[in-house]
N, C-alpha and C positions, 0 to 999 in steps of 0.2 A: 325710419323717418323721425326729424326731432319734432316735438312740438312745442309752441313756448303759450307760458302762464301767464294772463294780464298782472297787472301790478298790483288793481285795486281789489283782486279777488282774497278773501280771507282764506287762510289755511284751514284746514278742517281738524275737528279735536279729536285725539286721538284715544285711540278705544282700546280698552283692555282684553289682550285675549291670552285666554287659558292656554298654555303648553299642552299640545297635542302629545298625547301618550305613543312611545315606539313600538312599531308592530314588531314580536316579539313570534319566531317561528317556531313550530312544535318539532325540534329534532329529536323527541325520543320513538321517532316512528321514520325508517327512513322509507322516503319517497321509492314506491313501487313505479318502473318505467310504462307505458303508456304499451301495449301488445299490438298488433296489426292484426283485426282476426278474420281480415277477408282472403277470402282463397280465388291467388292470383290466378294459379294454375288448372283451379277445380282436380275434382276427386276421383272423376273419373279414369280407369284406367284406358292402356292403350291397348286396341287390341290389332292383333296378327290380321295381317292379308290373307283374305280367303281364297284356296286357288280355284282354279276352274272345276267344275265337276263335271259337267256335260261337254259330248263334242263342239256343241255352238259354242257355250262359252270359252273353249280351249282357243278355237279359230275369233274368234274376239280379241283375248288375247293375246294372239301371234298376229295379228293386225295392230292392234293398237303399240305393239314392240316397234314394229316396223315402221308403224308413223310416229316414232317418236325418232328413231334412228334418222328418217329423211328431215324430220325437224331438225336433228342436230346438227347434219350438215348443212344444212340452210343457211343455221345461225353464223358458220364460219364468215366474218369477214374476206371482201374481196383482197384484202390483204393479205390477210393468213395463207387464202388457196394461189396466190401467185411465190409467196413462199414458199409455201408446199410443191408447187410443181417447180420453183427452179432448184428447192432439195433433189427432186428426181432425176433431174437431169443433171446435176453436179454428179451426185454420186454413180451415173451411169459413165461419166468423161473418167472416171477415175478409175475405174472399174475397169474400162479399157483399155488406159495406160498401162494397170498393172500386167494385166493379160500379155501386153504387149513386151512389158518390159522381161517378165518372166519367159517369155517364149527369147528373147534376145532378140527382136523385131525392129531393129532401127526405124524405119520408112513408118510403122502405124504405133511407133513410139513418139516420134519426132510430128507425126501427123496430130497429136492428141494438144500440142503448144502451139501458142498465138506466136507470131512473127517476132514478137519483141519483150517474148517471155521475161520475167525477172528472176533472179536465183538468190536468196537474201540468206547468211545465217543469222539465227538471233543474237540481240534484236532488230538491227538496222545494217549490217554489215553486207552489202553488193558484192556477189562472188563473180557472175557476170550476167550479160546481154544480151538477148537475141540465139536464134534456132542455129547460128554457125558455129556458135561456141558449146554449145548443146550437143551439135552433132560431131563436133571434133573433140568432147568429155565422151561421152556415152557410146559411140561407133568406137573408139578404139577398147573402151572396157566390156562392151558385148564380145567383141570379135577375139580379148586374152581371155578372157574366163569362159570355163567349160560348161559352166551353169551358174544360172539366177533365180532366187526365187525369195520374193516378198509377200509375208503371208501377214496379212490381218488382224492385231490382235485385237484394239478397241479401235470403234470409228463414230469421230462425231460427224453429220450434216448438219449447218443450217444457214438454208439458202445456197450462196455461193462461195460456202465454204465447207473443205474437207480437209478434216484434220485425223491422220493417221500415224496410230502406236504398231506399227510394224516390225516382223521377223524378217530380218534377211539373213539369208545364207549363200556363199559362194563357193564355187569349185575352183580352184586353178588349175590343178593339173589332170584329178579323172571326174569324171561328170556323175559319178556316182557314188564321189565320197566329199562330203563337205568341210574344206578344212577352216573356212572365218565363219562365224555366226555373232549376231548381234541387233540389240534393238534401237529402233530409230525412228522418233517422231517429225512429221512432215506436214505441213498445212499449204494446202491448195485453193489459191481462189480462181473461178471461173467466171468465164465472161465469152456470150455467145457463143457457147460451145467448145471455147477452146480456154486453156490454162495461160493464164496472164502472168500469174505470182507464184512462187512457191519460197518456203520458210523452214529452212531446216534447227529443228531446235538438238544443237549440241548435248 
């Protein structure tokens, strides 16, 4: 804010003042830092879990394990546990294709794919369409090889998907000597029970 001075006010006389001496610091002493001497954590030590010593206390206990164990599942979100059960049930679809495919079971091979399956290699590349083409690949290659057999190396679930680092081996000519062997990963999504997608990664 300005403010203004009448015209007819006299100026005031001016007053002599002594030059204020400069404070002038004592550096032949250097400044010790300031210490924190309160104990954040306190002094006391931690001590060990005492275990049970009596029967009651043991049976205490193995009670209080146990409701701790029903609390955790508790805690699960209803999300987690419909996760959880369409895990089980993914990896049970797959479980019995292989079964199937390893027995050379066209009919609960073919039975295990939705009507309008897809067969992709990676990443987006359409090999084909639908259970006719399914059974016109895999019916003629059950019926020349003398044996099949895909074995499990690593296997992730989650949810509706299953994704396998698999062994396979083939026979052509006797069923008890394997002349092709090789690994080959495959991801499987399901949907109502039956396999929608599958993803061959080259």
């Amino acid at each position: 804010m300005i403010t203004l001075t009448p015209e007819n006010k006299q100026s005031a006389e001016p007053v002599n003042v002594e030059p204020t001496q400069p404070i002038k610091s004592d550096t032949s002493k250097p400044s010790e830092p300031e210490v924190d001497t309160s104990k954040v954590l306190g002094t006391e030590a931690a001590k060990p879990a005492e275990l049970p010593k009596t029967q009651q206390e043991k049976q205490l206990a193995v009670a209080q394990a146990e409701q701790a164990v029903i609390q955790a599942k508790e805690a699960l979100t209803l999300k987690q546990q419909v996760k959880a059960k369409q895990s089980r049930e993914s990896l049970a679809v797959i479980e019995q294709l292989i079964k199937a495919y390893n027995a050379r079971n066209i009919d609960a091979f073919i039975s295990m794919y939705d009507e309008n399956v897809e067969f992709y290699a990676f990443p987006n590349e359409l090999l084909f369409k639908g259970k006719e083409k399914l059974i016109a690949r895999y019916g003629i290659m059950f019926k020349k090889l003398k044996c099949i057999k895909s074995s499990p190396i690593k296997r992730i679930v989650h949810g509706n998907i299953v994704i396998d680092h698999e062994l396979s081996e083939t026979c052509s000519t006797d069923p008890n000597v394997v002349d092709k062997r090789g690994e080959l990963i495959s991801s499987y999504q399901v949907e109502n029970g039956k396999i929608t997608k599958v993803l061959f990664f080259r």
